[in-house]
CHARMM internal coordinates of N, CA and C (Angstrom, degrees):
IC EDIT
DIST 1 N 1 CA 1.4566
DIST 1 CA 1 C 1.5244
ANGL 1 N 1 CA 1 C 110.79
DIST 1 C 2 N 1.4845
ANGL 1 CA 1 C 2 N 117.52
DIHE 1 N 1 CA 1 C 2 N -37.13
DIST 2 N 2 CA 1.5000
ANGL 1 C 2 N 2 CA 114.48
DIHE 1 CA 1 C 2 N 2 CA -173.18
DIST 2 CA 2 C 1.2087
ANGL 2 N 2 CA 2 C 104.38
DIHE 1 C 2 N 2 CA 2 C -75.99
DIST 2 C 3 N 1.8690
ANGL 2 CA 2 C 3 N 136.48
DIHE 2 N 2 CA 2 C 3 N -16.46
DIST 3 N 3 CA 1.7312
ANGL 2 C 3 N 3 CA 120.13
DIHE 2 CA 2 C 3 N 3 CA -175.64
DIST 3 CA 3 C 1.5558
ANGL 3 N 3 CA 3 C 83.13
DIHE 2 C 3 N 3 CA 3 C -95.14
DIST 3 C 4 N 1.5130
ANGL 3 CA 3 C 4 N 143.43
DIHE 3 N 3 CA 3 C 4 N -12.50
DIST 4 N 4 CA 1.4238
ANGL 3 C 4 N 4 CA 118.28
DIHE 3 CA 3 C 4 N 4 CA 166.15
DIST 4 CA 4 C 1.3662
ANGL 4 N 4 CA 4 C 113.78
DIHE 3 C 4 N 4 CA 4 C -78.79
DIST 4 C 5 N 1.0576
ANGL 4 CA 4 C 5 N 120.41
DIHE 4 N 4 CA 4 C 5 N -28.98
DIST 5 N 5 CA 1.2848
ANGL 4 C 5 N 5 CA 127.12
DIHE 4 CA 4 C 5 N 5 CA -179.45
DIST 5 CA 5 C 1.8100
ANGL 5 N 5 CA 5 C 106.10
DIHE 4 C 5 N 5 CA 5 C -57.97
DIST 5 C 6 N 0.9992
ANGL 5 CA 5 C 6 N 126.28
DIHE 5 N 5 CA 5 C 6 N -51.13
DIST 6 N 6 CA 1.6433
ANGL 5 C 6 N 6 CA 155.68
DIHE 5 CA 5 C 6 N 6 CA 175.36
DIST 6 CA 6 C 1.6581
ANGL 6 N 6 CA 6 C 99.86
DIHE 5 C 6 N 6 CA 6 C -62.94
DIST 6 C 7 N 0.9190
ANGL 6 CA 6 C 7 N 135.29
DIHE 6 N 6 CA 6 C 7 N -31.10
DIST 7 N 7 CA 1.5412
ANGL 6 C 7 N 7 CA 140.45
DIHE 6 CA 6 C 7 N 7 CA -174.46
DIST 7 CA 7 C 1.6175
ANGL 7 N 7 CA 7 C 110.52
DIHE 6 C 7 N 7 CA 7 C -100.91
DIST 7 C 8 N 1.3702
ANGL 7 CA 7 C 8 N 113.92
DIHE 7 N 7 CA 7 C 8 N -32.04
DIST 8 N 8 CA 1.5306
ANGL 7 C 8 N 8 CA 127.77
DIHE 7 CA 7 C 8 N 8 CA 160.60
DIST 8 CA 8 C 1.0182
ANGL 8 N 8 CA 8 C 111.67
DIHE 7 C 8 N 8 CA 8 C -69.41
DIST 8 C 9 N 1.5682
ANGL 8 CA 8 C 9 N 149.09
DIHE 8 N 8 CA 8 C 9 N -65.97
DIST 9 N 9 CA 1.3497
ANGL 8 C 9 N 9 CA 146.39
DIHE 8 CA 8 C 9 N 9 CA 148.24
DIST 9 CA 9 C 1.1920
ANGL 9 N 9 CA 9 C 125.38
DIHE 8 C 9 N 9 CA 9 C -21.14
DIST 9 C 10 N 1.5585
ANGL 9 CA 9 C 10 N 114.96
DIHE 9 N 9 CA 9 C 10 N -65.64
DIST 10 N 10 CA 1.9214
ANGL 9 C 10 N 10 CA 112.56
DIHE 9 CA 9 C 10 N 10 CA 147.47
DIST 10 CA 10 C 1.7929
ANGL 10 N 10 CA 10 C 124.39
DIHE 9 C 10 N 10 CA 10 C -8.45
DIST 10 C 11 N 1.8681
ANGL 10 CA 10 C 11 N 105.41
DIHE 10 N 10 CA 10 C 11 N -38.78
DIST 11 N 11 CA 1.3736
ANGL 10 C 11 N 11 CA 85.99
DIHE 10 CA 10 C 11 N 11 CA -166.50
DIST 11 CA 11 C 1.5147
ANGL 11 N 11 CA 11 C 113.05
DIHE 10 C 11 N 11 CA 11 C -128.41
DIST 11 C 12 N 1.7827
ANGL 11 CA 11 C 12 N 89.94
DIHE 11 N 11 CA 11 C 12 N 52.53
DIST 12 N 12 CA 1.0901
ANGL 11 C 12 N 12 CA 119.62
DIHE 11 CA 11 C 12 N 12 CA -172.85
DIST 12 CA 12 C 1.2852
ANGL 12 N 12 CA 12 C 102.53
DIHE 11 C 12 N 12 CA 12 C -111.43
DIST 12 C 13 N 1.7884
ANGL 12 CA 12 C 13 N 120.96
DIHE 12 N 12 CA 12 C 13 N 162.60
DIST 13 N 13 CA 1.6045
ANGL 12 C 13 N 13 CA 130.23
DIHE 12 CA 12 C 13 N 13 CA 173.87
DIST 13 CA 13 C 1.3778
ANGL 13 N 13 CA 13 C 97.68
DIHE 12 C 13 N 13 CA 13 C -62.91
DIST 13 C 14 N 1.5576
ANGL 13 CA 13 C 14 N 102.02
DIHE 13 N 13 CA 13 C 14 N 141.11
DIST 14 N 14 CA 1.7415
ANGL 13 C 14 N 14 CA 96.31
DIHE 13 CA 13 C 14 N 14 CA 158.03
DIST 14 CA 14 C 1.5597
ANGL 14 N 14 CA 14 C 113.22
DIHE 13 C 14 N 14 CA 14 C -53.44
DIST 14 C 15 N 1.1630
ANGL 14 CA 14 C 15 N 128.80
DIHE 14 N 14 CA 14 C 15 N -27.47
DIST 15 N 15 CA 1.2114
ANGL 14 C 15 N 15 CA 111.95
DIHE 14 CA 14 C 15 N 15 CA 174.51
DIST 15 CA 15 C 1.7866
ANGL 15 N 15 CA 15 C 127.29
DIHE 14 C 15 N 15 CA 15 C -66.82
DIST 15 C 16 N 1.5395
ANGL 15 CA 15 C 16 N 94.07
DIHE 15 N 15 CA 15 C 16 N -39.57
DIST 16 N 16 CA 1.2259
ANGL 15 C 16 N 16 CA 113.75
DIHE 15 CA 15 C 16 N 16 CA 163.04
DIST 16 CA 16 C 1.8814
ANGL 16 N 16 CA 16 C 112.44
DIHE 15 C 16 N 16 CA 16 C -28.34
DIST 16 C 17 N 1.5593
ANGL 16 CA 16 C 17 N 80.43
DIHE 16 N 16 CA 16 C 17 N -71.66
DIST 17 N 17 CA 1.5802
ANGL 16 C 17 N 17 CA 93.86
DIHE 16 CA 16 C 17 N 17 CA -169.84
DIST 17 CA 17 C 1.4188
ANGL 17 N 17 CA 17 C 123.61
DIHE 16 C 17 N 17 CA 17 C -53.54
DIST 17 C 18 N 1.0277
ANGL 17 CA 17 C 18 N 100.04
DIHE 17 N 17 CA 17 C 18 N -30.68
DIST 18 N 18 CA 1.8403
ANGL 17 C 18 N 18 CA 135.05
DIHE 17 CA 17 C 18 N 18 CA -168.22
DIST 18 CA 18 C 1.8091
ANGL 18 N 18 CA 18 C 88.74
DIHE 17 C 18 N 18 CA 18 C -59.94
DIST 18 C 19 N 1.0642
ANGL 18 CA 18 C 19 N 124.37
DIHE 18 N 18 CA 18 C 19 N -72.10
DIST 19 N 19 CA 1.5683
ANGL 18 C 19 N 19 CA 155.59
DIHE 18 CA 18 C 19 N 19 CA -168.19
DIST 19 CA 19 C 1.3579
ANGL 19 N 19 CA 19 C 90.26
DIHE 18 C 19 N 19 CA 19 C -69.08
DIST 19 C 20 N 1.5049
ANGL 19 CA 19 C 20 N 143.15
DIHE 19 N 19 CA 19 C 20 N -72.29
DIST 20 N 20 CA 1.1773
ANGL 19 C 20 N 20 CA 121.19
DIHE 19 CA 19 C 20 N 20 CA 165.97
DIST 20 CA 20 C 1.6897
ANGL 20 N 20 CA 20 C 129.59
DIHE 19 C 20 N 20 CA 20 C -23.32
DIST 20 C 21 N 1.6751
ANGL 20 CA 20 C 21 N 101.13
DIHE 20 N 20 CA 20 C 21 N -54.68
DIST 21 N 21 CA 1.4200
ANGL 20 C 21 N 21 CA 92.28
DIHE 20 CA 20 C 21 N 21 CA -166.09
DIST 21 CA 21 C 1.2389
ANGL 21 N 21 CA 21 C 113.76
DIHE 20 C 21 N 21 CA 21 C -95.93
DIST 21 C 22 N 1.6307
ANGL 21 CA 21 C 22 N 118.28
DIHE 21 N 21 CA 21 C 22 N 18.32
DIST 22 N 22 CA 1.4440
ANGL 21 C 22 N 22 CA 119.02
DIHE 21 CA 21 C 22 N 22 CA 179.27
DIST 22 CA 22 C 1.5407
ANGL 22 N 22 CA 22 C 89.33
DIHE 21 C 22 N 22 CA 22 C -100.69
DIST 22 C 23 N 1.2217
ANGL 22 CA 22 C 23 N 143.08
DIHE 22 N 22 CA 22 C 23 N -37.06
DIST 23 N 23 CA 1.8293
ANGL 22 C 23 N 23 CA 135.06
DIHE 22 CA 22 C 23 N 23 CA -166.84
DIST 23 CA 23 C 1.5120
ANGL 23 N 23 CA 23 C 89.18
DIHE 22 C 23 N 23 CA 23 C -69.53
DIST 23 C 24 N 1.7599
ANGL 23 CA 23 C 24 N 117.52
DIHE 23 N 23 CA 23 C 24 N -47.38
DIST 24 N 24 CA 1.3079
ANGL 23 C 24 N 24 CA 95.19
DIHE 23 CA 23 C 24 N 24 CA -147.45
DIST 24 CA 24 C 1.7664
ANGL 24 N 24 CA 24 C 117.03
DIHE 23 C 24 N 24 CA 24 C -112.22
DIST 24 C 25 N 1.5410
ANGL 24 CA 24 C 25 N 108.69
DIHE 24 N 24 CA 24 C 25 N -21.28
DIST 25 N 25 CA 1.5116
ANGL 24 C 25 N 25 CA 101.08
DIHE 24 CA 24 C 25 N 25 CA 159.48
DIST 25 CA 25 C 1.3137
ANGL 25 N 25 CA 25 C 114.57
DIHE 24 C 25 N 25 CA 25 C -88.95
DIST 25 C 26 N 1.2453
ANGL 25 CA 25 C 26 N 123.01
DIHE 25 N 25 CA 25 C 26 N -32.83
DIST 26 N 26 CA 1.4764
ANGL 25 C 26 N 26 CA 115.37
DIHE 25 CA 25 C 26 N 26 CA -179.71
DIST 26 CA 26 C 1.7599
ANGL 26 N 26 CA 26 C 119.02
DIHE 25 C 26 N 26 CA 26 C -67.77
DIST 26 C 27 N 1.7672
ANGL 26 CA 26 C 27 N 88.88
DIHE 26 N 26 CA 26 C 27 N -28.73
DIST 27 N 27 CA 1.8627
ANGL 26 C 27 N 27 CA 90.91
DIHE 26 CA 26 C 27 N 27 CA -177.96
DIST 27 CA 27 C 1.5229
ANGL 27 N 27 CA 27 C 90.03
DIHE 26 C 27 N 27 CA 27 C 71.68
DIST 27 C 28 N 1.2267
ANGL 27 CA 27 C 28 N 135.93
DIHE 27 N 27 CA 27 C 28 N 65.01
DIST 28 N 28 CA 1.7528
ANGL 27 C 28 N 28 CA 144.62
DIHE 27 CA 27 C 28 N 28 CA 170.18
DIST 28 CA 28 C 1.7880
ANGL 28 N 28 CA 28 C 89.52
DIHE 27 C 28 N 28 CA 28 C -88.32
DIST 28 C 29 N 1.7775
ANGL 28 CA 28 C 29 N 123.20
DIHE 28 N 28 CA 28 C 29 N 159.83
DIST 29 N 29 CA 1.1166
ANGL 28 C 29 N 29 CA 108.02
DIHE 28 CA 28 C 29 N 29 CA 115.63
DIST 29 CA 29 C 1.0980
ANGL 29 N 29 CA 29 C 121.71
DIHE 28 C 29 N 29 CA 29 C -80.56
DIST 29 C 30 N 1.9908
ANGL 29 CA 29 C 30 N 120.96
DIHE 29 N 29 CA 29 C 30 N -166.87
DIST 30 N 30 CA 1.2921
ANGL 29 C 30 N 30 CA 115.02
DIHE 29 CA 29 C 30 N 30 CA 178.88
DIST 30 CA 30 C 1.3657
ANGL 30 N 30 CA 30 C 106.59
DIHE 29 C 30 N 30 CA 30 C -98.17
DIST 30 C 31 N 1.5101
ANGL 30 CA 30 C 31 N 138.29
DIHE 30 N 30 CA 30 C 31 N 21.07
DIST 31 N 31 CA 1.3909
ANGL 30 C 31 N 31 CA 137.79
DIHE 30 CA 30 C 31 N 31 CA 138.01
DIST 31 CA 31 C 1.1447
ANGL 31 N 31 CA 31 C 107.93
DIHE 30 C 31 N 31 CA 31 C -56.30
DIST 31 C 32 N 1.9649
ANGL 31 CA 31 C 32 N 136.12
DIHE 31 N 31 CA 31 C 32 N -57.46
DIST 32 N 32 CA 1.2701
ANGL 31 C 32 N 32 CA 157.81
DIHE 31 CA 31 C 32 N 32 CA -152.46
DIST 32 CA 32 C 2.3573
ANGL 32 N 32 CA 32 C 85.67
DIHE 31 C 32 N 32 CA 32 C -76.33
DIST 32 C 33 N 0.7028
ANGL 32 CA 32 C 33 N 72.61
DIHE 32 N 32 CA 32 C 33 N -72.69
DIST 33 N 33 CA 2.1678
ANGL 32 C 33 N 33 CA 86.24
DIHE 32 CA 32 C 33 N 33 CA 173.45
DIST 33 CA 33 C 1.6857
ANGL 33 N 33 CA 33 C 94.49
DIHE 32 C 33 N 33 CA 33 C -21.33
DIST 33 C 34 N 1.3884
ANGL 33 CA 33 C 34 N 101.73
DIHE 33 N 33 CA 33 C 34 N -90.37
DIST 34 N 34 CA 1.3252
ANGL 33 C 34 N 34 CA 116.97
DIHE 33 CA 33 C 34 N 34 CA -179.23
DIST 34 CA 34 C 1.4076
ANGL 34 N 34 CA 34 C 117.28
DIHE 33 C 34 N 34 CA 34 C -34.86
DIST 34 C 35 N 1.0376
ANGL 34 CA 34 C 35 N 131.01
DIHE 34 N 34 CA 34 C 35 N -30.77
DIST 35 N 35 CA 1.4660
ANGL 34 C 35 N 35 CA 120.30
DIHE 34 CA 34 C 35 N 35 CA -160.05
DIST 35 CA 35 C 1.2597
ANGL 35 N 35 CA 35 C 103.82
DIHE 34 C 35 N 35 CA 35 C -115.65
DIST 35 C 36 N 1.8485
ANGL 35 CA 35 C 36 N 121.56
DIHE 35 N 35 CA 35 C 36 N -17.10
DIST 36 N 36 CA 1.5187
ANGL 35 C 36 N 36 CA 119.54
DIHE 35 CA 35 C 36 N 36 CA 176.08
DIST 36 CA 36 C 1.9383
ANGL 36 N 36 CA 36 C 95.25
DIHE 35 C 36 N 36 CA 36 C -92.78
DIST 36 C 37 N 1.1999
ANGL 36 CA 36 C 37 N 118.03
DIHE 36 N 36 CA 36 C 37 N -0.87
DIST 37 N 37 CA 1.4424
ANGL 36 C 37 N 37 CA 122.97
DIHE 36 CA 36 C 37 N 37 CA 176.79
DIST 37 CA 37 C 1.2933
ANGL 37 N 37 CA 37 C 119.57
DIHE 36 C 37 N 37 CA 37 C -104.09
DIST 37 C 38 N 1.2414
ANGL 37 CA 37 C 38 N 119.20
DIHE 37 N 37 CA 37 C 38 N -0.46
DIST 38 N 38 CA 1.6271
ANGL 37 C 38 N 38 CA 148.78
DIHE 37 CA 37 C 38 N 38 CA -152.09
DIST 38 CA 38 C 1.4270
ANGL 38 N 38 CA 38 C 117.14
DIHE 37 C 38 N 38 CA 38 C 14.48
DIST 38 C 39 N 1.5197
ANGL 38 CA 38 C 39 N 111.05
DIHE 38 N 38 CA 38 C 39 N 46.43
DIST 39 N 39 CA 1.5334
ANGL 38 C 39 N 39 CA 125.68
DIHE 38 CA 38 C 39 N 39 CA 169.50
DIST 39 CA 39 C 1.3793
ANGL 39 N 39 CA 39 C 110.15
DIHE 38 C 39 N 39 CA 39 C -104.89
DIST 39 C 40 N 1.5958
ANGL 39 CA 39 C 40 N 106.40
DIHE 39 N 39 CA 39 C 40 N 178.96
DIST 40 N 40 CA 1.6405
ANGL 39 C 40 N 40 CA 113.19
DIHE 39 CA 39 C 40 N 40 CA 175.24
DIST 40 CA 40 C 1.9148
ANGL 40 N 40 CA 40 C 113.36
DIHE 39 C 40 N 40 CA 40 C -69.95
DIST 40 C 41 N 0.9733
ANGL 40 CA 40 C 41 N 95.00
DIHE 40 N 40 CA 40 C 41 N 151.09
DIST 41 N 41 CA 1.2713
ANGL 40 C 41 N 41 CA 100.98
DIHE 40 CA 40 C 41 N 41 CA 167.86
DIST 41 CA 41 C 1.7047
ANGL 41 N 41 CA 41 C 111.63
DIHE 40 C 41 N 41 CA 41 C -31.22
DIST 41 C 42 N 1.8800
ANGL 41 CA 41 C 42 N 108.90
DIHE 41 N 41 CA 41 C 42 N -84.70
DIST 42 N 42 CA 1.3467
ANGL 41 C 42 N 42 CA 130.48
DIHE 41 CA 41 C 42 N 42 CA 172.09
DIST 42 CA 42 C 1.9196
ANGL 42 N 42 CA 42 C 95.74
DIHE 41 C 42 N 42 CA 42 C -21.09
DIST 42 C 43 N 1.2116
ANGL 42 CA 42 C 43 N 90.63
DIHE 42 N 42 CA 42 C 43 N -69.72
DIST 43 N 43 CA 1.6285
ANGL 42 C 43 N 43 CA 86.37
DIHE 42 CA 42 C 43 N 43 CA -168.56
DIST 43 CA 43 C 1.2154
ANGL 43 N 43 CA 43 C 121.26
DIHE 42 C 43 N 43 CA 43 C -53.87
DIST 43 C 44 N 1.4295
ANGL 43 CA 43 C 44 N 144.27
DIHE 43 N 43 CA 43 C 44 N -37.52
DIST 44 N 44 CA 1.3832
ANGL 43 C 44 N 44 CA 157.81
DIHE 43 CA 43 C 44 N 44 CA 120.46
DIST 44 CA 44 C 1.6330
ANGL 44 N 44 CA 44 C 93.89
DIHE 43 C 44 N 44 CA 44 C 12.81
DIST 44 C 45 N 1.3692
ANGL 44 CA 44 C 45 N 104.83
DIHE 44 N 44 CA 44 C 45 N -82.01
DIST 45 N 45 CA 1.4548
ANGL 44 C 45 N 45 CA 118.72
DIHE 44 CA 44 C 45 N 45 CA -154.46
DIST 45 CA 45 C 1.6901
ANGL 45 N 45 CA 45 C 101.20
DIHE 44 C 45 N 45 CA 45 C -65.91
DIST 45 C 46 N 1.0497
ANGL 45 CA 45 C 46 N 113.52
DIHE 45 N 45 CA 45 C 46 N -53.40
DIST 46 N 46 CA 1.2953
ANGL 45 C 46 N 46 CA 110.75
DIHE 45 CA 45 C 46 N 46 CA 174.71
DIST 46 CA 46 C 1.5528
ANGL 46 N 46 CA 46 C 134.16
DIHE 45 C 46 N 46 CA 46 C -67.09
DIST 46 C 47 N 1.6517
ANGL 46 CA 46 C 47 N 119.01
DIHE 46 N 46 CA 46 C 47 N -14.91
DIST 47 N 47 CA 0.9462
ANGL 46 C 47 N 47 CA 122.81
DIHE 46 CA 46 C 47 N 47 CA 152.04
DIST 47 CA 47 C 1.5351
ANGL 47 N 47 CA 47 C 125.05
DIHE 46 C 47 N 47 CA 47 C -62.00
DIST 47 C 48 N 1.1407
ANGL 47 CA 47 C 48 N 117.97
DIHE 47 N 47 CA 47 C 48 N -52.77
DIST 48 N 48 CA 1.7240
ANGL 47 C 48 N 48 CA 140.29
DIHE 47 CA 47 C 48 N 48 CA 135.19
DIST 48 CA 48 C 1.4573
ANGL 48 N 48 CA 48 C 101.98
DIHE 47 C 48 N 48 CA 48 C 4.75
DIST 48 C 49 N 1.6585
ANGL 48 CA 48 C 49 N 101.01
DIHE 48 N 48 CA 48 C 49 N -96.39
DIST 49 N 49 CA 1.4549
ANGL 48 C 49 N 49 CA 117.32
DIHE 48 CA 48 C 49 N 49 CA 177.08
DIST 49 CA 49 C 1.9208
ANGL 49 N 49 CA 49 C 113.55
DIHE 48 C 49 N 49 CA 49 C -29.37
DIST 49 C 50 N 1.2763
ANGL 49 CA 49 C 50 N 98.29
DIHE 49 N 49 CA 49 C 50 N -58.48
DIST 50 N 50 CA 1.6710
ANGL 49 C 50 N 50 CA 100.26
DIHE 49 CA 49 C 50 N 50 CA -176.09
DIST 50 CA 50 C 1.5463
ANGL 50 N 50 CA 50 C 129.21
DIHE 49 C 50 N 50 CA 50 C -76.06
DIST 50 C 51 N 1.8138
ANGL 50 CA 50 C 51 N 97.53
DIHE 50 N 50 CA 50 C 51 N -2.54
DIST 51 N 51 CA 1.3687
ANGL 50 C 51 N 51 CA 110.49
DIHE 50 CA 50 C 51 N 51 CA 167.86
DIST 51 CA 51 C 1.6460
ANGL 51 N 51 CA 51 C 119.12
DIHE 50 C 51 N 51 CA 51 C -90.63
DIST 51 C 52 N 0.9792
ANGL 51 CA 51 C 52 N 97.71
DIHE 51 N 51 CA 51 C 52 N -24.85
DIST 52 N 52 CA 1.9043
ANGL 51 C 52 N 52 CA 124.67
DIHE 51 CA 51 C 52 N 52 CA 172.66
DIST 52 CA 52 C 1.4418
ANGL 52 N 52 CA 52 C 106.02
DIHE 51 C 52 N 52 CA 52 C -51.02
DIST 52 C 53 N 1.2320
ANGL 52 CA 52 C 53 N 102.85
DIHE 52 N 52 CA 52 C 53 N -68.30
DIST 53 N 53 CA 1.7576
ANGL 52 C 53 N 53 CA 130.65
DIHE 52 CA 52 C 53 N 53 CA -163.45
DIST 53 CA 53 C 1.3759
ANGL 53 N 53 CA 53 C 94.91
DIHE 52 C 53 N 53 CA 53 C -64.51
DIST 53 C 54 N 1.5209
ANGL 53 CA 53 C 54 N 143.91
DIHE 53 N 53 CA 53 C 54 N -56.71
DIST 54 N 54 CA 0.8768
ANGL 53 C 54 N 54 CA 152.05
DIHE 53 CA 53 C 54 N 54 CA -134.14
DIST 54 CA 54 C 1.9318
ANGL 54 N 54 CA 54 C 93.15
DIHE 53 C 54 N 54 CA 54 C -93.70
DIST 54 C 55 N 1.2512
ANGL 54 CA 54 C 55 N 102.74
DIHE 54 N 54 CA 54 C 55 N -29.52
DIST 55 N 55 CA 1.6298
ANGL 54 C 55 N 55 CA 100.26
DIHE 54 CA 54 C 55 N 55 CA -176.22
DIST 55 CA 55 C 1.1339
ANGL 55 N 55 CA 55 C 111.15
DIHE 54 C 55 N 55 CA 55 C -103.55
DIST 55 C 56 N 1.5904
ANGL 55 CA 55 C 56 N 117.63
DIHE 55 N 55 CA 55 C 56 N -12.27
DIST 56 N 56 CA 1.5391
ANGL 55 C 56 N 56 CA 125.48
DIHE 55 CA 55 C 56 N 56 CA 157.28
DIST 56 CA 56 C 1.4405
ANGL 56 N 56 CA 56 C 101.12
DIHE 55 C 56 N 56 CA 56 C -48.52
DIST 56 C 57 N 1.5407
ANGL 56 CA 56 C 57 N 116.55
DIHE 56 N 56 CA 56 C 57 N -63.54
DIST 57 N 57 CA 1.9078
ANGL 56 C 57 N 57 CA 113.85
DIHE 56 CA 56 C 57 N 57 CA -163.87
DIST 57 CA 57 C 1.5303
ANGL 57 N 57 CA 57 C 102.96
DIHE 56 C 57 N 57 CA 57 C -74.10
DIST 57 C 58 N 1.0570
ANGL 57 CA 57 C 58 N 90.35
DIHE 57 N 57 CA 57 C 58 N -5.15
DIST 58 N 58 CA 1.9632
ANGL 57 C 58 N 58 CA 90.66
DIHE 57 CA 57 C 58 N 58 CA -167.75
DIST 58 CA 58 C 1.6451
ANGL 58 N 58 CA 58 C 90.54
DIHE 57 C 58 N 58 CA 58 C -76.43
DIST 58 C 59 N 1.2153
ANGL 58 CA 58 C 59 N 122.53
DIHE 58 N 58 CA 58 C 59 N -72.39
DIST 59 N 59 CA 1.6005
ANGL 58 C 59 N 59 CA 129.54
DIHE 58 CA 58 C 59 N 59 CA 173.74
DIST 59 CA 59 C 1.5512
ANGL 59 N 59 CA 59 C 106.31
DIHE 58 C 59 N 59 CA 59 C -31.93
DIST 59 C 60 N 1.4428
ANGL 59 CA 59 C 60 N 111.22
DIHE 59 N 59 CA 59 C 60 N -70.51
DIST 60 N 60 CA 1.4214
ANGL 59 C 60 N 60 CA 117.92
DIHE 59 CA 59 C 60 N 60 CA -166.42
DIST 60 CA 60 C 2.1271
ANGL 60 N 60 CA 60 C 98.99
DIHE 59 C 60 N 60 CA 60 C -40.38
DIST 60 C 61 N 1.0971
ANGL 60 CA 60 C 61 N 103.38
DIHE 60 N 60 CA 60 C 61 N -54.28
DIST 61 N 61 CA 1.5996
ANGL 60 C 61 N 61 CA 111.63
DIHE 60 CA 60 C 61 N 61 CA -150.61
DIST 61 CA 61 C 2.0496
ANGL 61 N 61 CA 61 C 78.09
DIHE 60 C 61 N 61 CA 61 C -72.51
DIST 61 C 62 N 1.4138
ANGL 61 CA 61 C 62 N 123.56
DIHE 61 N 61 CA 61 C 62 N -48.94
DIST 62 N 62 CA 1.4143
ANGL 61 C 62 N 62 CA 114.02
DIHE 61 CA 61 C 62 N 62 CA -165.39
DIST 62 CA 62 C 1.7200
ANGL 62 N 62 CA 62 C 112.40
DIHE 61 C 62 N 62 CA 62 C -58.08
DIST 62 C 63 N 1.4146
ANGL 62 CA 62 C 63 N 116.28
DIHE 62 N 62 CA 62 C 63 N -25.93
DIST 63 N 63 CA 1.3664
ANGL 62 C 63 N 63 CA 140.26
DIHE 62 CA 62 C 63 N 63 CA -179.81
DIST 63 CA 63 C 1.7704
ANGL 63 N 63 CA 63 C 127.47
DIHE 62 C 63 N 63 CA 63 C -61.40
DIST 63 C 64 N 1.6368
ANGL 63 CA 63 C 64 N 73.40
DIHE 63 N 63 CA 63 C 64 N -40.56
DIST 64 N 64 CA 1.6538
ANGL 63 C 64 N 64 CA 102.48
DIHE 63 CA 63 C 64 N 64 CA -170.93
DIST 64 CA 64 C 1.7494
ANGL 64 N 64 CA 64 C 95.99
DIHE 63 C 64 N 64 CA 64 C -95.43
DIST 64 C 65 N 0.9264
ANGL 64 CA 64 C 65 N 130.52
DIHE 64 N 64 CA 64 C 65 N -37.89
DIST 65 N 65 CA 1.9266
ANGL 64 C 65 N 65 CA 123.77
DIHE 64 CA 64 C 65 N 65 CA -179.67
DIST 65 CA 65 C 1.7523
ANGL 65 N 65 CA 65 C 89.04
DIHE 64 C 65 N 65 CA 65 C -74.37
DIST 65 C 66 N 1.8123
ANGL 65 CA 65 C 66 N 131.08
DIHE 65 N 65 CA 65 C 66 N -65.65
DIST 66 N 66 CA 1.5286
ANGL 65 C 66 N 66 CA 95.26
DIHE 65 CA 65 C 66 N 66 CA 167.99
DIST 66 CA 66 C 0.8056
ANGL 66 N 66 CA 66 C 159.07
DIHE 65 C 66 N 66 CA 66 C -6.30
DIST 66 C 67 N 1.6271
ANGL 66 CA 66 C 67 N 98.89
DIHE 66 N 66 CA 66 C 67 N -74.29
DIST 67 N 67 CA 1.8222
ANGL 66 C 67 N 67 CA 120.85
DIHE 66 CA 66 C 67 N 67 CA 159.87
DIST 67 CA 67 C 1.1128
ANGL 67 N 67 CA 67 C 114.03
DIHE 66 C 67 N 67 CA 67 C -16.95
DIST 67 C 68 N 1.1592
ANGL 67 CA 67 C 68 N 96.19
DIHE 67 N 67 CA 67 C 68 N -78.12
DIST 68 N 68 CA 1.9872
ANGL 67 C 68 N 68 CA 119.04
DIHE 67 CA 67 C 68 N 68 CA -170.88
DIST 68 CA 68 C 1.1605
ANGL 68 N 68 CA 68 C 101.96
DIHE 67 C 68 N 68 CA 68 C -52.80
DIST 68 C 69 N 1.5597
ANGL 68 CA 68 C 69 N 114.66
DIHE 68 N 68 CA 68 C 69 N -57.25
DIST 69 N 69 CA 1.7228
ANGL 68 C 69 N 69 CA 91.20
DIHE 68 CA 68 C 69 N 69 CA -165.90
DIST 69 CA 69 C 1.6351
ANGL 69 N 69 CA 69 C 135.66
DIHE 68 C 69 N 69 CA 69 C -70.03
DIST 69 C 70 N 1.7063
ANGL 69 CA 69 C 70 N 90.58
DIHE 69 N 69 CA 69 C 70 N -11.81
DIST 70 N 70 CA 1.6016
ANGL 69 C 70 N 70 CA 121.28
DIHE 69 CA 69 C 70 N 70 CA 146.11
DIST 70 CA 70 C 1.4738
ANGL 70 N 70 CA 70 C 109.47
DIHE 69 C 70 N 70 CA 70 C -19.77
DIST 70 C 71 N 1.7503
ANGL 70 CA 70 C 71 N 82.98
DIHE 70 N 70 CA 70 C 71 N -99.23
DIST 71 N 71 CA 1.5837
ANGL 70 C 71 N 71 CA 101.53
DIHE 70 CA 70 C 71 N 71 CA -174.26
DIST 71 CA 71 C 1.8598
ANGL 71 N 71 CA 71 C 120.49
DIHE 70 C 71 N 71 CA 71 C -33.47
DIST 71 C 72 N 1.6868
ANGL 71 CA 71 C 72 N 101.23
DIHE 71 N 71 CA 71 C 72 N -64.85
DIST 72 N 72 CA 1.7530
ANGL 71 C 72 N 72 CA 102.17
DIHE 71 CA 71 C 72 N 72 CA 166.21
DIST 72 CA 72 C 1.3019
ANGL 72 N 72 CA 72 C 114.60
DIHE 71 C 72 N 72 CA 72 C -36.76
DIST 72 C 73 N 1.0186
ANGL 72 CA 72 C 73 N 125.79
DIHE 72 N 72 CA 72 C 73 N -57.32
DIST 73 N 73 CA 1.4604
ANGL 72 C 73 N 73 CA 117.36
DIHE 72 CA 72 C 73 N 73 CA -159.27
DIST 73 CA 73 C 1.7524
ANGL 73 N 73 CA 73 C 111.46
DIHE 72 C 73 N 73 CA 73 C -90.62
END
COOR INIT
IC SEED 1 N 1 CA 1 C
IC BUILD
């Protein structure tokens, strides 16, 4: 799960990624985000938000071609 996890992030914006690894290895809030990213707060959070979502469908769709190739084979 952690080299899919690492391959999902991969096909993310550097900014994306950037914002990923400041919430979650650094343990940032998104005040701490924002200000080592030198954006607004909102934007912080919402970059956040759209990096989330984006690895939500990223999983869902990586989960779902598994599945299947499960089932076929």
């Amino acid at each position: 799960k952690s080299a899919q996890l690492k391959r999902t992030v991969s096909l993310l914006s550097k900014r994306q990624q950037e914002v990923i690894h400041l919430k979650f290895y650094e343990n940032l809030t998104n005040d701490q985000i924002a200000q080592v990213m030198n954006i607004s707060t909102p934007a912080a959070t919402n970059l956040l938000s759209q990096a989330l979502k984006s690895l939500r469908e990223q999983w869902r769709l990586l989960f779902f071609v598994l599945y299947a190739l499960f089932i076929l084979l």
